[in-house]
N, C-alpha and C positions, 0 to 999 in steps of 0.2 A: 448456094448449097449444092453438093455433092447427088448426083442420082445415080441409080441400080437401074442397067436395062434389060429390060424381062425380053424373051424370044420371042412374045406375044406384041412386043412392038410399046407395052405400058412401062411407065418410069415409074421409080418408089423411091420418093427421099431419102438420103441418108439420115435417119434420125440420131442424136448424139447420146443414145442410152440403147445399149445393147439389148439389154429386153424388150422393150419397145419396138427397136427393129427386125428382131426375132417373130414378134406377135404381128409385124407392119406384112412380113415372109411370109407367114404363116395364111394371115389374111388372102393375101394375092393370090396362094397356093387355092387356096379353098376355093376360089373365084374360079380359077382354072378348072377345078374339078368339077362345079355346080354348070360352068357352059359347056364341059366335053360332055354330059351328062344330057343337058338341052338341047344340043345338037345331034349327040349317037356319032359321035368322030372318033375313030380310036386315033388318040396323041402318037407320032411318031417321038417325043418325048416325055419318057414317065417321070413323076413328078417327084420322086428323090434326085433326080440327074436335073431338072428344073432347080430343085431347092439349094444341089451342091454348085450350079454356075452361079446361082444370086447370092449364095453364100462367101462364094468364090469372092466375086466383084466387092461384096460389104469388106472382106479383110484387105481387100488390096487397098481400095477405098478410105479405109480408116487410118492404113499406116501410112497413107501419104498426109491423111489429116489429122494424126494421132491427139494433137494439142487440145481437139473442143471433144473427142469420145471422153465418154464416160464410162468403166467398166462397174 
């Protein structure tokens, strides 16, 4: 199965239903903001420029495997 790599060095399946991996983004997103939070680190990447590279990688990602997405 296809993976999404995050700058943080964490991989996120490609899951084959859009919404899903929308909410899978979403999750990781959240994660990111709960530890820069625990740590007191200002991100030298704010997290709409985070969401539009994994974003980025899901579309490239998909239309090389367009056959099992589901939209």
């Amino acid at each position: 199965m296809p993976l999404i790599d995050c700058e943080c060095g964490e991989k996120i399946l490609l899951i084959p239903d859009l919404r899903e991996m929308n909410i899978a983004i979403e999750t990781h997103l959240a994660a990111h903001r709960k530890r820069t939070k625990k740590i007191e680190i200002t991100r030298t990447t704010p997290l709409a420029s985070l969401r539009q590279f994994l974003i980025e990688q899901l579309l490239q990602l998909s239309s090389q495997t367009s056959a099992w997405l589901t939209i």
